[in-house]
ZAMARGU-4260 file (C-alpha; in steps of 0.2 Angstrom, whole numbers, plus 5000, padded with zeros to 4 digits):
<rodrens>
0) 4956/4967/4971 | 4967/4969/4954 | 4987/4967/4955 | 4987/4987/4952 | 4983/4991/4969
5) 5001/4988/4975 | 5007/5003/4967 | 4993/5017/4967 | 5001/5023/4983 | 5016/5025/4975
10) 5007/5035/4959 | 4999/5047/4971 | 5009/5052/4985 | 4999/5070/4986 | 4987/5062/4991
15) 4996/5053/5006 | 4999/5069/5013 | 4983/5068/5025 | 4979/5053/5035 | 4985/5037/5025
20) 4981/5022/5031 | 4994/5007/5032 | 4991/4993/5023 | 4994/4976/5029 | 4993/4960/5021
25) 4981/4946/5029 | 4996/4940/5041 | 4996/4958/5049 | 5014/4962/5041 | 5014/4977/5029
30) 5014/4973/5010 | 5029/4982/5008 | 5042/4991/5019 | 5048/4999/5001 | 5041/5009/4999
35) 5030/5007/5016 | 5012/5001/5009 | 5001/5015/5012 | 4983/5022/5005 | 4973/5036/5004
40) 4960/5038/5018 | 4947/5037/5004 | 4955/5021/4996 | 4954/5014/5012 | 4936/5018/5017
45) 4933/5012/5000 | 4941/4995/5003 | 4929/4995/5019 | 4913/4996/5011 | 4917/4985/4997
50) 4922/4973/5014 | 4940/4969/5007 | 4947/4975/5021 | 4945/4977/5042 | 4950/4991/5050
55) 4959/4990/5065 | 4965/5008/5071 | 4956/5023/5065 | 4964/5043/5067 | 4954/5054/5076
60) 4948/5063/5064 | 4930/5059/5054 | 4922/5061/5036 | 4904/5066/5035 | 4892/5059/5020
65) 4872/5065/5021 | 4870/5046/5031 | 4885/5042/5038 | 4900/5050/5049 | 4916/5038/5047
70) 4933/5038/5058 | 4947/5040/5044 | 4955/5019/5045 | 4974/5021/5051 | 4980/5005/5048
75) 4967/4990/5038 | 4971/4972/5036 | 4967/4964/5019 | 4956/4951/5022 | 4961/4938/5008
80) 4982/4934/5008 | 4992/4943/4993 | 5007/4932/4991 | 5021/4946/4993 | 5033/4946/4976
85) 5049/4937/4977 | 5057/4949/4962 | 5064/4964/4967 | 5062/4978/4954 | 5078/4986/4948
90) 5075/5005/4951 | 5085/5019/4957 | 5077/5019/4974 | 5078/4998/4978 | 5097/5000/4971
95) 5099/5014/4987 | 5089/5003/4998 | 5103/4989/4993 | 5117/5002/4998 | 5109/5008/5012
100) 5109/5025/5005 | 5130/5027/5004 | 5142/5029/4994 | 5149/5009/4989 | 5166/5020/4983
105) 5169/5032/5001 | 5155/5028/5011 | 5148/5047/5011 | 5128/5048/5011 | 5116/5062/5004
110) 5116/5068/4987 | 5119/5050/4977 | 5119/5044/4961 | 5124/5029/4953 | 5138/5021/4944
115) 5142/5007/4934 | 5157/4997/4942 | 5162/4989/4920 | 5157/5007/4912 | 5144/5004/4899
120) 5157/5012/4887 | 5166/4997/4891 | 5152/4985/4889 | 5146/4985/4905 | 5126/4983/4907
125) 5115/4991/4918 | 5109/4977/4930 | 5110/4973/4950 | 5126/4965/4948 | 5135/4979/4938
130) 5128/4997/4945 | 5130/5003/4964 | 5128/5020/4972 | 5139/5032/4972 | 5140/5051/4978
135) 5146/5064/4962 | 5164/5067/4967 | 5168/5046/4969 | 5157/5044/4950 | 5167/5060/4941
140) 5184/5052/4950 | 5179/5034/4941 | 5171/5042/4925 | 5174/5028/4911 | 5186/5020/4919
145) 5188/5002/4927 | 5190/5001/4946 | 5209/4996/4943 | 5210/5012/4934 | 5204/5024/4945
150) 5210/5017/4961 | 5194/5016/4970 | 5188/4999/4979 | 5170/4994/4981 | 5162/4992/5001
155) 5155/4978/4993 | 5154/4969/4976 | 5135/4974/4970 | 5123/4959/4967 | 5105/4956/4967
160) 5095/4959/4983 | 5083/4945/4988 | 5066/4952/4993 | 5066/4947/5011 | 5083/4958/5012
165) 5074/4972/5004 | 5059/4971/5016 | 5074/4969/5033 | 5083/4985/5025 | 5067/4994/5023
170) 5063/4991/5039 | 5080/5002/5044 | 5076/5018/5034 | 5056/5022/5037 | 5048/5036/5029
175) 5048/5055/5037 | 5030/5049/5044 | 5026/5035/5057 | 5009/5038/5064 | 5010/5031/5081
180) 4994/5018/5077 | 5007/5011/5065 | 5021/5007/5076 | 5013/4991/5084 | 5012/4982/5064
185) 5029/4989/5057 | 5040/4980/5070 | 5031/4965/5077 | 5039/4950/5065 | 5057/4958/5069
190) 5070/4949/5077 | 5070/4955/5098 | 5087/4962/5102 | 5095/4952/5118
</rodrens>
């Protein structure tokens, strides 16, 4: 498979509207938990008959061709071992994941956006270390101002996540869909409460 597999879920979410398939490495744990690693019905059927993957739950729900008639794969396993990336990408969605999608200034959650704790008028840069999330009143409060200034106190100092964090926090904030045949693979390599 080419590295560019990884992401097309992510290019085409229309197309995840009906029946994706969850993706999971060859150690049965999901490539990624942000976002979840998920693919097409047709990609996944794809991967089947090219035999790069197995499937081991299928919807339903079934495709017809002329020959064939094919239960739509709800979760496949990669037959050869992709060796998970240990750099975490600085994007606006992995930099909420970090927060855990509130505010690093009041705490509030919803409508975010983010800030530079050294403004960039200041020299500040944009990197892990020096941009957190914030919500619109806490950013307008701190406008170019240093923290000192503005008299607001960070939750936490920002730094950069490791990618086994990443995958622990993804794990707390799934996406709006979980089909049930999914459930079983997302959760099975986390810690048991006692």
């Amino acid at each position: 498979m080419d590295g560019d597999f990884r992401t097309t879920f992510v290019r085409e979410p229309a197309a995840l509207k009906q029946y994706p398939a969850l993706v999971l490495n060859a150690d049965y744990r999901p490539l990624s938990y942000y976002p979840l690693s998920l693919w097409p019905w047709q990609e996944a059927i794809k991967a089947a008959f090219l035999d790069r993957v197995t499937i081991v739950a299928e919807y339903d729900q079934v495709v017809r061709s002329q020959r064939a008639e094919i239960r739509i794969p709800s979760v496949v396993v990669l037959k050869d071992f992709v060796k998970p990336q240990k750099r975490v990408a600085f994007t606006r969605f992995n930099l909420f994941l970090r927060d855990q999608f509130c505010c690093q200034y009041c705490g509030a959650r919803g409508d975010l956006t983010f800030d530079h704790v050294l403004p960039r008028a200041r020299g500040g840069i944009t990197s892990w270390e020096n941009v957190v999330a914030a919500c619109s009143p806490c950013n307008l409060r701190k406008g170019s101002k240093t923290l000192r200034q503005s008299g607001l106190r960070l939750a936490q100092p920002p730094r950069r996540p490791t990618a086994e964090e990443m995958q622990n926090l993804g794990r707390r904030f799934p996406p709006n869909h979980l089909h049930d045949s999914w459930l079983d693979y997302l959760y099975w390599d986390a810690e048991l409460d006692a």
